[in-house]
BABA-395024 format. One record per residue (C-alpha): residue in one letter; residue number from 1; x, y, z negated. Coordinates in Angstrom, 2 decimals, m for minus. Each point is the difference from the previous one (the first is absolute). Layout:
# residues N
rest:A | nr:NUM | east:X | north:Y | up:Z;
...
# end
This chain:
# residues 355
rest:X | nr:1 | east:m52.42 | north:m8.00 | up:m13.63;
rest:X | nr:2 | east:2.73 | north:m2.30 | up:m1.37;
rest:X | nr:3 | east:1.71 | north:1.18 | up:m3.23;
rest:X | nr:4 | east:2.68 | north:0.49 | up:1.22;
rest:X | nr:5 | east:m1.08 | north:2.69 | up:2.49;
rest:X | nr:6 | east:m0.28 | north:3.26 | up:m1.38;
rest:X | nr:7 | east:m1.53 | north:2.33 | up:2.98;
rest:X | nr:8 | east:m1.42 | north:3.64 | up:m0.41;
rest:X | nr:9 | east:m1.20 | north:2.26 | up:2.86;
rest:X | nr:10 | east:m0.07 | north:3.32 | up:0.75;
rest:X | nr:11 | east:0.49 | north:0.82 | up:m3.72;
rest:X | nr:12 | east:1.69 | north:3.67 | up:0.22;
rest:X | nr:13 | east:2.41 | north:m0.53 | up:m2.76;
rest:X | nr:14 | east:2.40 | north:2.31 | up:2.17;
rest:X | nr:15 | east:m0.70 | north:3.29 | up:1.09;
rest:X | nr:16 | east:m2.65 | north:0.44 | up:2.30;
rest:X | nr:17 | east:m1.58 | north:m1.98 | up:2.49;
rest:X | nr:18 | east:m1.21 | north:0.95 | up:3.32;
rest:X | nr:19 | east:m3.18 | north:m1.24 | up:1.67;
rest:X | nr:20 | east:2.01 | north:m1.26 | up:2.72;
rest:X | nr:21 | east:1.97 | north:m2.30 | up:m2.09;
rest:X | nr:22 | east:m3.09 | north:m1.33 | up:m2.43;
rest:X | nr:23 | east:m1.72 | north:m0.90 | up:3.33;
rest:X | nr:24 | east:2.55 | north:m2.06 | up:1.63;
rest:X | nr:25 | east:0.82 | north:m3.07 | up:m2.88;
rest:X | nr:26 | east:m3.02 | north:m1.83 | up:m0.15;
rest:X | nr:27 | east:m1.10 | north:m2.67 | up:m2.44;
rest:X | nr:28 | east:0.30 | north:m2.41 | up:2.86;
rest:X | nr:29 | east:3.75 | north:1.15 | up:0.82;
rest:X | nr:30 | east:0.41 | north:m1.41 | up:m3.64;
rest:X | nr:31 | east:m1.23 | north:m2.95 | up:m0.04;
rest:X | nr:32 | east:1.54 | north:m0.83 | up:3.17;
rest:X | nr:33 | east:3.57 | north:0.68 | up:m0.83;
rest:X | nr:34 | east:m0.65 | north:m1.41 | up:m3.35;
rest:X | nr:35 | east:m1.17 | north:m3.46 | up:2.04;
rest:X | nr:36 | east:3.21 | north:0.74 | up:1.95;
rest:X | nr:37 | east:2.68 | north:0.17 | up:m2.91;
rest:X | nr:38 | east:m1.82 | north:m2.93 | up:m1.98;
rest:X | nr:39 | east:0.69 | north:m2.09 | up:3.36;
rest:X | nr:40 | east:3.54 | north:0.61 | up:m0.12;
rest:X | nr:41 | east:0.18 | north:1.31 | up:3.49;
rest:X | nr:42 | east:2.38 | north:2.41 | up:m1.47;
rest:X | nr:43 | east:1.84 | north:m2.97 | up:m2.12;
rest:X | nr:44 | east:0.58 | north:1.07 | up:m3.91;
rest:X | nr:45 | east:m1.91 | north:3.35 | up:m0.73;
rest:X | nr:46 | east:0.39 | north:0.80 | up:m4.07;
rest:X | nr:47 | east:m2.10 | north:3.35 | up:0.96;
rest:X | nr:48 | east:m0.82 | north:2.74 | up:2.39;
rest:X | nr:49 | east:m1.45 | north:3.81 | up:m0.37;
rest:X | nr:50 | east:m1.18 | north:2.17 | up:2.39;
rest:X | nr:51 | east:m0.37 | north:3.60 | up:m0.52;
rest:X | nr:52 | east:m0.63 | north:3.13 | up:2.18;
rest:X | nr:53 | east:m0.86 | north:3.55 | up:m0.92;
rest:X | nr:54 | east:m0.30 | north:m0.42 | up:m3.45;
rest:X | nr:55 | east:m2.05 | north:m3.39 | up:0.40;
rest:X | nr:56 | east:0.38 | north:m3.68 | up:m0.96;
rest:X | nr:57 | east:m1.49 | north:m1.72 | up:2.58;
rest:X | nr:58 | east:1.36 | north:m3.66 | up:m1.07;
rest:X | nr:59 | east:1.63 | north:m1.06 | up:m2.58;
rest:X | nr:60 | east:0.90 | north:m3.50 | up:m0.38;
rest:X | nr:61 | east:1.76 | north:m2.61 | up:m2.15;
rest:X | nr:62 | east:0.59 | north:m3.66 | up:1.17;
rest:X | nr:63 | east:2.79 | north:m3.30 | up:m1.06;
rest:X | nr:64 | east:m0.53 | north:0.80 | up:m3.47;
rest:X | nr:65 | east:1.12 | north:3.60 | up:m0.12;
rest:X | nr:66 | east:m2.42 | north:2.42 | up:m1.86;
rest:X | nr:67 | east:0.06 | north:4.25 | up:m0.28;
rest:X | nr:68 | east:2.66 | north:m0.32 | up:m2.74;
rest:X | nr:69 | east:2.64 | north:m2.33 | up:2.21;
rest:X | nr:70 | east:3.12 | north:1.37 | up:0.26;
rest:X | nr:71 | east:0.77 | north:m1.01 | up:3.82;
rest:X | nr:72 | east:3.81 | north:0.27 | up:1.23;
rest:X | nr:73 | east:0.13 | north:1.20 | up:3.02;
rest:X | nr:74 | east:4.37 | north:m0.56 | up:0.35;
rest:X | nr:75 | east:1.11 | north:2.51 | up:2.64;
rest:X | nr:76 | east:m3.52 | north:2.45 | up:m0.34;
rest:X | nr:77 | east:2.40 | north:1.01 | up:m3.21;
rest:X | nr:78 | east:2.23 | north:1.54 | up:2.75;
rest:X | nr:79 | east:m2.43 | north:3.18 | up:1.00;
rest:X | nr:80 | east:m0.20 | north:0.49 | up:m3.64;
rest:X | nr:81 | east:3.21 | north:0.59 | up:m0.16;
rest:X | nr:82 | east:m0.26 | north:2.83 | up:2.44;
rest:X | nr:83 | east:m2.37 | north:2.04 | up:m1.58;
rest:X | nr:84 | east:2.22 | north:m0.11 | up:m2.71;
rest:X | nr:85 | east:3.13 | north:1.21 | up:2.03;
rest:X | nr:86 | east:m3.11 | north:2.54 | up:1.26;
rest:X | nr:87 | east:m0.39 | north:1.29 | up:m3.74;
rest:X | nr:88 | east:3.31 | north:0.04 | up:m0.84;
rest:X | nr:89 | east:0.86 | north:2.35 | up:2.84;
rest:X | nr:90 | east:m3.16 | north:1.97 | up:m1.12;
rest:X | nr:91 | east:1.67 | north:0.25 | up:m3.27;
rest:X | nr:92 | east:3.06 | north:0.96 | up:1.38;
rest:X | nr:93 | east:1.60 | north:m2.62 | up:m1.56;
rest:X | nr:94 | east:1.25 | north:m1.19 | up:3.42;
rest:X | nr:95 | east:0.91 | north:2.57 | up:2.86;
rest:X | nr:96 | east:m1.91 | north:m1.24 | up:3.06;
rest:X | nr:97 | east:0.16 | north:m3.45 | up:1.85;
rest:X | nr:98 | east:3.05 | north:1.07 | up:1.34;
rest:X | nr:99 | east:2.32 | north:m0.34 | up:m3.17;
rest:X | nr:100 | east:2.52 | north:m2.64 | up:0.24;
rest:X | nr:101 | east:m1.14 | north:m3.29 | up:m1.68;
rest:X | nr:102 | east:3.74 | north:m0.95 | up:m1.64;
rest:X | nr:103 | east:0.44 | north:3.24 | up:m1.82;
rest:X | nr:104 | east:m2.52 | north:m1.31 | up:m2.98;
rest:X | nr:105 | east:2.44 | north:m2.85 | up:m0.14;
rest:X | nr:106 | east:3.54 | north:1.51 | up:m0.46;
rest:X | nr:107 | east:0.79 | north:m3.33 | up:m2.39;
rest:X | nr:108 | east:0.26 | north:m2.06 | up:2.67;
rest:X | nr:109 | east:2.40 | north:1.84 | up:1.84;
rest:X | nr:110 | east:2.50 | north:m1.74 | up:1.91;
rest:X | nr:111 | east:m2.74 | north:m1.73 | up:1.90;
rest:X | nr:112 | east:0.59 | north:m3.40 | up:1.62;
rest:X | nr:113 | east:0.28 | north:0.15 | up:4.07;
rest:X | nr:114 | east:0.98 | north:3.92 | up:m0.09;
rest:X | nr:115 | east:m1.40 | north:2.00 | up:2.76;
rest:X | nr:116 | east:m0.60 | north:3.92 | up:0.31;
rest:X | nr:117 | east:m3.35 | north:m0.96 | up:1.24;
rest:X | nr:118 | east:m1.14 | north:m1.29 | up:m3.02;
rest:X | nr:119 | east:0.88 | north:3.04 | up:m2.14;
rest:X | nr:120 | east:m2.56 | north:1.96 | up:2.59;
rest:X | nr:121 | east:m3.04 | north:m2.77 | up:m0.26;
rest:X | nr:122 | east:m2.75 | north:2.19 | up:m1.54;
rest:X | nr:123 | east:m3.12 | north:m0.69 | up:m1.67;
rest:X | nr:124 | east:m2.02 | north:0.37 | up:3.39;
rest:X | nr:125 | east:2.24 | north:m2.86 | up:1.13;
rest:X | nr:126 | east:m1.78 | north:m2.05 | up:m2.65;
rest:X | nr:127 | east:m3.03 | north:1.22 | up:0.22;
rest:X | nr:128 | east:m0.49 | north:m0.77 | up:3.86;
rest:X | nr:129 | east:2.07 | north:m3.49 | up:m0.39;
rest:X | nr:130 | east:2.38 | north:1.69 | up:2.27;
rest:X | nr:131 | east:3.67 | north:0.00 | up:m1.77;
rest:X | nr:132 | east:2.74 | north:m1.16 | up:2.04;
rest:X | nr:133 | east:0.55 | north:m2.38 | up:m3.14;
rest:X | nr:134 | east:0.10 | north:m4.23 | up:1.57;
rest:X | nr:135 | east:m3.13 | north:m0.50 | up:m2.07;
rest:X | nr:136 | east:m3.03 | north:m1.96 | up:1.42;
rest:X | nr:137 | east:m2.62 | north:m1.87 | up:m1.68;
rest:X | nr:138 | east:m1.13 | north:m1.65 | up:3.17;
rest:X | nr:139 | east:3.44 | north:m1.67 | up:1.00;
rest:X | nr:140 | east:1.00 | north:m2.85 | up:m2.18;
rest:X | nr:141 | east:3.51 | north:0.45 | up:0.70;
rest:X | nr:142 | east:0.18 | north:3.89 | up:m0.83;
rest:X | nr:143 | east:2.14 | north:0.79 | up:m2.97;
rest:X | nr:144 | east:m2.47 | north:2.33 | up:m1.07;
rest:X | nr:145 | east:m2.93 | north:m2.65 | up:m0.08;
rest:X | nr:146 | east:m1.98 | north:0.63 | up:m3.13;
rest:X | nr:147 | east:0.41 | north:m3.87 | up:m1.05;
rest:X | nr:148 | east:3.99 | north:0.31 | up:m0.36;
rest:X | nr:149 | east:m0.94 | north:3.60 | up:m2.32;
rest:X | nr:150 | east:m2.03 | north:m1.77 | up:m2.45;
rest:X | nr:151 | east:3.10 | north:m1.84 | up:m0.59;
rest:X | nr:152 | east:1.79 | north:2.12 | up:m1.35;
rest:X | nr:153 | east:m0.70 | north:2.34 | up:m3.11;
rest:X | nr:154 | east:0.67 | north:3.65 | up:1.33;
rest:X | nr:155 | east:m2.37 | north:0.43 | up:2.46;
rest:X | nr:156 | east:1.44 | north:3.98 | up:1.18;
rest:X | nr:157 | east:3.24 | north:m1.76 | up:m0.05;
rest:X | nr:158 | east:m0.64 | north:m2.66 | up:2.64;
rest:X | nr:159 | east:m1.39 | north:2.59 | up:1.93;
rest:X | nr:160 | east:2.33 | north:3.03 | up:0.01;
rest:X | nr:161 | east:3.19 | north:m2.99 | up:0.34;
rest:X | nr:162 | east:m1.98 | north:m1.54 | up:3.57;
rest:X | nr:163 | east:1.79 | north:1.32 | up:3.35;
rest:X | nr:164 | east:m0.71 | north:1.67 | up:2.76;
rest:X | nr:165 | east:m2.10 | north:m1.89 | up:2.71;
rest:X | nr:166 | east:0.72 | north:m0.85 | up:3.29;
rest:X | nr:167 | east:m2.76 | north:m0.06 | up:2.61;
rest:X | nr:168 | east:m0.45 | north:m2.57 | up:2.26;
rest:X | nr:169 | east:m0.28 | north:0.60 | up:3.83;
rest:X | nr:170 | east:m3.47 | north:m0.58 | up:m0.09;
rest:X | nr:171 | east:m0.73 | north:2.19 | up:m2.56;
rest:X | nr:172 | east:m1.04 | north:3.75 | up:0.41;
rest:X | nr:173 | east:2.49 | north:2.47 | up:m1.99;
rest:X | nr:174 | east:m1.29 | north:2.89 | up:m1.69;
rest:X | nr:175 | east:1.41 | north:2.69 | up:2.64;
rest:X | nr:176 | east:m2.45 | north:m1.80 | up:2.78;
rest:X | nr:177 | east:m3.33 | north:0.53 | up:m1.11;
rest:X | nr:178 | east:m1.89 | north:3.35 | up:m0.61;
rest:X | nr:179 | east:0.03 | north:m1.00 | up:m3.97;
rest:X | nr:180 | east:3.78 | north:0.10 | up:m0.30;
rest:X | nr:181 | east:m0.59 | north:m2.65 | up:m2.20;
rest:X | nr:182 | east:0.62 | north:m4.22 | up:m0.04;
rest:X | nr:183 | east:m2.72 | north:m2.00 | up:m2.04;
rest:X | nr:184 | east:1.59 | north:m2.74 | up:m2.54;
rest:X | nr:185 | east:m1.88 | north:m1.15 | up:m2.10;
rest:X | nr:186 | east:2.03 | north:0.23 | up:m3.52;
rest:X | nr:187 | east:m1.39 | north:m0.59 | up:m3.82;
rest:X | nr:188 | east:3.25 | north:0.94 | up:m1.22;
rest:X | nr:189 | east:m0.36 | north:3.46 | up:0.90;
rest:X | nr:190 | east:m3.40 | north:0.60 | up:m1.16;
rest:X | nr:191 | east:1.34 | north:m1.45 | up:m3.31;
rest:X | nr:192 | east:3.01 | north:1.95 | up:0.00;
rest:X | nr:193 | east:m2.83 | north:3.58 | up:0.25;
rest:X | nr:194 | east:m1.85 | north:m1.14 | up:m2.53;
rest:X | nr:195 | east:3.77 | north:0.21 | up:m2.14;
rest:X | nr:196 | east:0.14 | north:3.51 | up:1.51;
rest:X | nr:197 | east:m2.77 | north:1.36 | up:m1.34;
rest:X | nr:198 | east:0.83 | north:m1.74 | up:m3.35;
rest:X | nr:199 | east:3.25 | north:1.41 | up:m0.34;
rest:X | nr:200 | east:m1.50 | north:3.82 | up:1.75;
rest:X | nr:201 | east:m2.75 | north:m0.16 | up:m2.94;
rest:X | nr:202 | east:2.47 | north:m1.42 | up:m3.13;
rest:X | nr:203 | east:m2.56 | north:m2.81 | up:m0.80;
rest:X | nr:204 | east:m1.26 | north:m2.94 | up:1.46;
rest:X | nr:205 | east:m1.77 | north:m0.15 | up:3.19;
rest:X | nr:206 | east:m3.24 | north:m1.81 | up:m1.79;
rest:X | nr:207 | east:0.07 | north:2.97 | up:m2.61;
rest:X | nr:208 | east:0.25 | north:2.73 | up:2.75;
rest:X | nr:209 | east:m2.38 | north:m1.81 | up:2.10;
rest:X | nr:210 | east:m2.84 | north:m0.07 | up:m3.04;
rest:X | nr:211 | east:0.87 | north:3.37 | up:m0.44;
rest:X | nr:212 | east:m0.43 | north:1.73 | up:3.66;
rest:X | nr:213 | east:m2.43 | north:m2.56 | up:1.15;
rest:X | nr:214 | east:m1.75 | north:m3.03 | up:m1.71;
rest:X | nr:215 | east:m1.06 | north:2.51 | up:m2.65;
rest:X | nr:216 | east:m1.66 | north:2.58 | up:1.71;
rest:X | nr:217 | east:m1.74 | north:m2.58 | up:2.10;
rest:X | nr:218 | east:m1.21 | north:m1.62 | up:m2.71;
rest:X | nr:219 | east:1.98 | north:m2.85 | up:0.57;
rest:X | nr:220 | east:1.04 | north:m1.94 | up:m3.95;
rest:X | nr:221 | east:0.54 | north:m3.33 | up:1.15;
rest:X | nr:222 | east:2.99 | north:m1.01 | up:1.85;
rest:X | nr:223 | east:2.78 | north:m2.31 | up:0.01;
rest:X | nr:224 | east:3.21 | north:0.49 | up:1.62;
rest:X | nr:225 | east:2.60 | north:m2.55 | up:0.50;
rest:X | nr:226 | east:3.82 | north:0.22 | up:m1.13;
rest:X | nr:227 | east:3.22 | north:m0.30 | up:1.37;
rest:X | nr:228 | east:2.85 | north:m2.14 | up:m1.77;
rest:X | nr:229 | east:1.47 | north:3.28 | up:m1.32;
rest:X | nr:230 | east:m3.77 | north:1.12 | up:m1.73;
rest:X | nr:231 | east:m0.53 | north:2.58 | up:2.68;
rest:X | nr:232 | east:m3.22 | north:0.38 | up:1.79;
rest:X | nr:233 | east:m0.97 | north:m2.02 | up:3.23;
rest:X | nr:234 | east:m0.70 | north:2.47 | up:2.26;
rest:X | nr:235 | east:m0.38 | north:m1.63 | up:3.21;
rest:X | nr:236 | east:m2.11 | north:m2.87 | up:m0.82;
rest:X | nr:237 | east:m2.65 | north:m1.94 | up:m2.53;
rest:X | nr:238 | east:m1.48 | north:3.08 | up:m1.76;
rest:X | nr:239 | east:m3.60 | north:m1.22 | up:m1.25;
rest:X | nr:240 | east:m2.90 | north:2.19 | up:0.16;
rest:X | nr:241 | east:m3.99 | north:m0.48 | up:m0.20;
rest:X | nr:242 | east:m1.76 | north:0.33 | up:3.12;
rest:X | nr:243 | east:m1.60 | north:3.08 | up:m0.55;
rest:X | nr:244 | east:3.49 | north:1.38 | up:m1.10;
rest:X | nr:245 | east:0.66 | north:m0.67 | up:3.45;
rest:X | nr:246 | east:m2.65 | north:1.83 | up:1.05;
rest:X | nr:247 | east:0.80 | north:3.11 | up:m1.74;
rest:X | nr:248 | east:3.84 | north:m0.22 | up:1.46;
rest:X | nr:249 | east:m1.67 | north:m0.34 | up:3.76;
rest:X | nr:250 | east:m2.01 | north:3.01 | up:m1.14;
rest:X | nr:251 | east:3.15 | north:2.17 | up:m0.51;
rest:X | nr:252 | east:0.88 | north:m0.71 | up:3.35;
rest:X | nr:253 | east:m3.71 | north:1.00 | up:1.50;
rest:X | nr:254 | east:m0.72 | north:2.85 | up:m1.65;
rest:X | nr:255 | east:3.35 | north:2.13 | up:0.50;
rest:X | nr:256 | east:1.87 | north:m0.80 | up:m3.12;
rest:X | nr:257 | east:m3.05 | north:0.46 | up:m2.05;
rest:X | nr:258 | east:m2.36 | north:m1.73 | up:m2.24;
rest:X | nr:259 | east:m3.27 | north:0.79 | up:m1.53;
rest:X | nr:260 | east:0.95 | north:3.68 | up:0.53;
rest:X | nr:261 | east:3.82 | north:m0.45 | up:m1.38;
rest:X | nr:262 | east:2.84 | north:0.64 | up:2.20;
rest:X | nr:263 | east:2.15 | north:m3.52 | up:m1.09;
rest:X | nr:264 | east:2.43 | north:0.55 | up:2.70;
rest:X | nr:265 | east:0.53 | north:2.85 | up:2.64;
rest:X | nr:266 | east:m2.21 | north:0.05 | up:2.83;
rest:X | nr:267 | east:4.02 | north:0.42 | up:2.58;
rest:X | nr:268 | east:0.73 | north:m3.21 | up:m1.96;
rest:X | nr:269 | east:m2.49 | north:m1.87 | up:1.27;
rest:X | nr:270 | east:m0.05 | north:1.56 | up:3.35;
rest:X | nr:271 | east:3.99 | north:m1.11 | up:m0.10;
rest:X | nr:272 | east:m0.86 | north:m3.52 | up:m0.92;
rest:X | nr:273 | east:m3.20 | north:m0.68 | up:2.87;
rest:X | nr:274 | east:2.46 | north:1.53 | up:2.50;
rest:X | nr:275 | east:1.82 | north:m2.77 | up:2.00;
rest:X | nr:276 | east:3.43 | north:0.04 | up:m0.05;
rest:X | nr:277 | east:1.02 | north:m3.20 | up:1.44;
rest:X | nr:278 | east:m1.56 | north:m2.91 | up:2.37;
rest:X | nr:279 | east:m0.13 | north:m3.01 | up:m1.95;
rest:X | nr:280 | east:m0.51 | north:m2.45 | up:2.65;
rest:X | nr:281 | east:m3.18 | north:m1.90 | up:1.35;
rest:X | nr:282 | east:m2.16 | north:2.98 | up:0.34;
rest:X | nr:283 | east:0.82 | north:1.24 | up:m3.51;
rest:X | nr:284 | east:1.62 | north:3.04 | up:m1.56;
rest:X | nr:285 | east:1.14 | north:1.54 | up:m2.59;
rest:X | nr:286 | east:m0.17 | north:2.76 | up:m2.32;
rest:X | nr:287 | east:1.63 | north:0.65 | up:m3.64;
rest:X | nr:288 | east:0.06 | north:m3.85 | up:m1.62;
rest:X | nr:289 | east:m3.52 | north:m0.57 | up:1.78;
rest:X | nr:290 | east:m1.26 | north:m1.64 | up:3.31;
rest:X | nr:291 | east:m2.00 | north:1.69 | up:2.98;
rest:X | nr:292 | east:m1.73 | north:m2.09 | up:2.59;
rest:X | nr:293 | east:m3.07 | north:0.87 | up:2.47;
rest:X | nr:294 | east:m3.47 | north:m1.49 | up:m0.25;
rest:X | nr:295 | east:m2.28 | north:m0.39 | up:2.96;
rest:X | nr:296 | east:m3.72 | north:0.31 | up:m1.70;
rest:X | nr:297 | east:m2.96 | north:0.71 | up:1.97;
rest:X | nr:298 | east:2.22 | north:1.19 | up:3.24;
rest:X | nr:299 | east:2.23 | north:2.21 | up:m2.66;
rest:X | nr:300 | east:3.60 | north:0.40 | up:m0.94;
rest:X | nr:301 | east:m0.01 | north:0.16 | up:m3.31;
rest:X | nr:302 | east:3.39 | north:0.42 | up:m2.08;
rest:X | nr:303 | east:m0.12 | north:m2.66 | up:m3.02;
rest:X | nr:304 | east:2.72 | north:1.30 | up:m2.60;
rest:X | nr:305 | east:0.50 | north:m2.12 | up:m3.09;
rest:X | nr:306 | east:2.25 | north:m1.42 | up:m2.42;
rest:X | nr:307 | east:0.74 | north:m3.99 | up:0.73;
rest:X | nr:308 | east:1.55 | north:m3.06 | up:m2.25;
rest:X | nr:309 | east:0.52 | north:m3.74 | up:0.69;
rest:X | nr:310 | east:m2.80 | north:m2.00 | up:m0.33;
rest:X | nr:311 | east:m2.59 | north:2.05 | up:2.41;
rest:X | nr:312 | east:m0.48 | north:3.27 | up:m2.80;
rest:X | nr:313 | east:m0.73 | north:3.32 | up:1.60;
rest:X | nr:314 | east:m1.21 | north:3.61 | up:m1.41;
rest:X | nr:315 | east:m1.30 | north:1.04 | up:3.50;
rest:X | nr:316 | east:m0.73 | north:4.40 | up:0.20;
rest:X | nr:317 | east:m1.03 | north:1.34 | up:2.60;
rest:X | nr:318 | east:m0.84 | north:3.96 | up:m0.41;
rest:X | nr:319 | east:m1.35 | north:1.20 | up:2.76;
rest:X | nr:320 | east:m3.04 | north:m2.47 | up:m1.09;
rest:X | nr:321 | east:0.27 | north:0.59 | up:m4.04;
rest:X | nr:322 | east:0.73 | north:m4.09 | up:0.00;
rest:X | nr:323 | east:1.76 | north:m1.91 | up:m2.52;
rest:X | nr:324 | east:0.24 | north:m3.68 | up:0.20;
rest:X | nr:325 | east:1.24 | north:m2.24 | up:m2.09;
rest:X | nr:326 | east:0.73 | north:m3.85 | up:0.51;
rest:X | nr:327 | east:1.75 | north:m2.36 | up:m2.62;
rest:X | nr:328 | east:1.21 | north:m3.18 | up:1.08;
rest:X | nr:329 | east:1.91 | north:m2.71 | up:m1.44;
rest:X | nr:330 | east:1.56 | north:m2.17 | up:3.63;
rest:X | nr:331 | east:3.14 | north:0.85 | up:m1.09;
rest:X | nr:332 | east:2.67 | north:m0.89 | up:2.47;
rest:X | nr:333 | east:m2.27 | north:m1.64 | up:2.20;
rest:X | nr:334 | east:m0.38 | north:0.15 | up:3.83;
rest:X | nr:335 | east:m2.75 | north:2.98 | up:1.22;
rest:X | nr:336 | east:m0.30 | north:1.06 | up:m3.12;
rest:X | nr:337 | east:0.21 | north:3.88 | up:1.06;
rest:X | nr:338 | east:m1.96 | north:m0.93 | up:3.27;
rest:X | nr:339 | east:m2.92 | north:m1.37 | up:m2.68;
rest:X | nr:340 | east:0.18 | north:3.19 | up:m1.76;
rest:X | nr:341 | east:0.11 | north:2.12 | up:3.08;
rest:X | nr:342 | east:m3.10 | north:m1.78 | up:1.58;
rest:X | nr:343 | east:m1.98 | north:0.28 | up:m3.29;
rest:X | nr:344 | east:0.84 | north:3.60 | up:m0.04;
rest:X | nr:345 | east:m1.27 | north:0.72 | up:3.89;
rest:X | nr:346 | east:m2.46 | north:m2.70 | up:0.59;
rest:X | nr:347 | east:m1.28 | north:m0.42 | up:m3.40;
rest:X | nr:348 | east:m0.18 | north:3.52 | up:m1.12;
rest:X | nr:349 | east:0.71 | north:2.89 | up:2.34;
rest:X | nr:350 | east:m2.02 | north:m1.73 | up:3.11;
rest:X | nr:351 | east:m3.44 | north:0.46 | up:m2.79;
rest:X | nr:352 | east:1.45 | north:3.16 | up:m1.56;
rest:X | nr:353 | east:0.98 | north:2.14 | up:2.83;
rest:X | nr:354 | east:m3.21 | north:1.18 | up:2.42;
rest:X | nr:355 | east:0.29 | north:m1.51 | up:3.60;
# end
């Protein structure tokens, strides 16, 4: 093996395995994918890990990244975000998802573009990408668009001051599909919850986010990004090692737990694999994370994992104790997430998952 490949399998460094599991990665799965990645058929890999029922089947480092990189994984930073909101509800620092979003920011009062409907936008709103706020990252020409808020310096400001949307005729509104709900995809309210729990907790998000989670997962390296006002990025470029990754996608697998330890309620995470909105081309969505289904071996099998530009994914699926994790670095590029999503089906769940 190259140097730069760092592969272990079936080590149980997690729990226990079960003789299903240890019998269906084989050395030859392995090397194969490991032929695969060093191709490039799945363009600029930094690493991947593959673990299920308490098993490492593959773990991998390529492009120069070791064990110890720090990978960022931009909008993956979002579903950290709502385990936090999921802890500070389970502190009782916040109410329930239904609280309304602008009562943590009574400073900002009169808002720009005054509507009653924005006083009622709630942190479910955020939390599905469902406000009725004219915020879309994938329209150039929204006022929302995530490239016009990192021009400014308060970040909750830009977002709280946008206005209402309209919806275009071809466009679905919330009151005609069984959801209730209207996907749009928006950074600035992801951000803006991140603020939320902040201001809920009376610290910093990166302090109360080392306190409820990194910590008891283990989890002492990390680096955050900033905002111009010092505040914590919370929808974007948070930097984590790829088994830190691992441990996160854990969480989501095992109930809430890890290694024994309830980290977040088991209703929480329920809440968050739920889908509470269609996202659009076969994809949904649950609280700050993405839901698609899988065809392996004849199967549908419901991927749920947290995503970020340049092809990253934390892929958990439960019902099959799998967490996957795939760093990339094509940020920005064309088919990046269809390189990530055919490395995580073809490449790994096609060999992990028995026909």
């Amino acid at each position: 093996m190259k140097k730069h490949l760092f592969v272990l399998i079936l080590i149980a460094t997690f729990g226990q395995a079960t003789a299903s599991a240890a019998e269906q990665w084989t050395k030859q799965d392995t090397e194969n994918l490991t032929v695969e990645i060093e191709k490039g058929e799945y363009k600029t890999v930094t690493s991947v890990l593959v673990y299920q029922h308490g098993n490492i089947h593959f773990e991998g480092y390529f492009n120069g990244a070791d064990a110890a990189t720090l990978h960022d994984t931009r909008s993956a930073t979002k579903t950290v975000t709502s385990m936090l909101v999921g802890a500070a509800i389970s502190d009782v620092l916040i109410a329930n998802v239904d609280s309304f979003v602008i009562s943590f920011f009574p400073e900002l009062q009169p808002l720009a573009n005054p509507d009653p409907r924005k006083d009622e936008i709630t942190i479910e709103d955020f939390l599905t990408m469902s406000s009725l706020l004219e915020c879309n990252d994938f329209n150039n020409f929204s006022r929302g668009n995530e490239e016009r808020m990192y021009l400014v310096e308060n970040w909750v400001g830009f977002t709280l001051n946008l206005p209402i949307k309209g919806f275009e005729p071809w466009v679905e509104r919330p009151n005609q599909n069984e959801y209730g709900r209207t996907f749009s995809y928006c950074t600035a309210g992801a951000h803006t919850l991140g603020q939320v729990v902040a201001r809920a907790s009376g610290g910093s998000l990166d302090e109360y986010a080392d306190r409820k989670l990194f910590k008891p997962l283990g989890i002492e390296r990390t680096g955050w990004q900033r905002t111009g006002l010092d505040k914590t990025s919370a929808a974007g470029g948070l930097r984590l090692t790829t088994r830190s990754l691992m441990k996160l996608g854990i969480v989501f697998a095992d109930g809430g737990a890890f290694e024994g330890e309830q980290i977040l309620p088991r209703s929480w995470i329920d809440k968050s694999l739920k889908t509470h909105v269609l996202a659009g081309r076969g994809m949904e969505y649950g609280y700050l994370l993405w839901k698609k289904s899988a065809q392996i071996h004849g199967r549908d099998i419901m991927t749920n994992y947290m995503s970020g530009n340049g092809g990253n994914r934390v892929v958990f699926i439960p019902e099959e104790g799998v967490v996957i994790v795939v760093t990339k670095t094509d940020y920005n590029s064309r088919g990046m997430h269809d390189d990530a999503e055919r490395l995580v089906t073809d490449g790994i769940l096609a060999r992990l998952l028995p026909d």
